[in-house]
N, C-alpha and C positions, 0 to 999 in steps of 0.2 A: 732742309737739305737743298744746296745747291744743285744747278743744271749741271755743273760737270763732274757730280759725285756721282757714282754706281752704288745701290743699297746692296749692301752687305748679301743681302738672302740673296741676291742672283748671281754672284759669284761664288757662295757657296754650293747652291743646288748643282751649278754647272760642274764643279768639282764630285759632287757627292754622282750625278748621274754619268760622269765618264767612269769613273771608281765600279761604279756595277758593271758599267759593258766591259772591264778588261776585267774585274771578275767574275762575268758568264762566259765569258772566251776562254777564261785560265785551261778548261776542260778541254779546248778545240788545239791547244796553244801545245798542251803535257801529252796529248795521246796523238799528235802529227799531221791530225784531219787538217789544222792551218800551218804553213810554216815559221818557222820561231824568226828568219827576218823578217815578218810582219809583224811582230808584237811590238814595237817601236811605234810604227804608223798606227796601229789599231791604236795607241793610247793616246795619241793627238785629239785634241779639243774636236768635235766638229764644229761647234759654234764658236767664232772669234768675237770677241766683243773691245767697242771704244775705236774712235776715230783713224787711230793709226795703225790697226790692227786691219782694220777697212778702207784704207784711202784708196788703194784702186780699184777695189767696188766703188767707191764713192764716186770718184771720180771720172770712171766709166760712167755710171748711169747717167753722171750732169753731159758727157760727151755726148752721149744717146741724145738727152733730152735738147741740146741744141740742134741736133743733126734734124730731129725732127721735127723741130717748130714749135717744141712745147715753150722753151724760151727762148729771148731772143741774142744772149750772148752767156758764154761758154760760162756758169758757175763756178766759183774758186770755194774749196771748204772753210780759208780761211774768213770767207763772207756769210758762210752758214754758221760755224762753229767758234766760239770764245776760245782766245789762245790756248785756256787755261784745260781744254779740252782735244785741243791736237794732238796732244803727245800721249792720249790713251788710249 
């Protein structure tokens, strides 16, 4: 398996474990304790995954990391990351 592939199990699991949080919520969601405009947000990923889902994470932290001295000119992703791996 190439470096810019994602193994199968980890975008399933991440599916499979947001599926349960909007199904322990369904309760909180029917009976009003949460209001029913949030059940849209609640079912957002919280974890994003692949480069361009993250670029300005990514991109902050190289910001950071110059600002502090860890290196000494501002990192670009496309110097981290194979093309073939930007657009995920």
């Amino acid at each position: 398996m190439g470096a810019d592939q994602h193994p199968e199990g980890l975008q399933a699991g991440c599916g499979a474990q947001r599926r349960r949080r909007v199904e322990h919520a369904e309760y909180y969601f029917e009976t009003g304790i949460l209001p029913a405009t949030e059940q849209k947000a609640f079912a957002a990923p919280l974890i994003t995954h692949g480069v361009a889902a993250n670029r300005k994470v990514l991109e902050t932290i190289a910001q950071y990391s110059l600002e502090q001295g860890l290196t000494p000119k501002l990192t670009q992703l496309e110097d981290l990351y194979p093309p073939s791996m930007l657009n995920q």
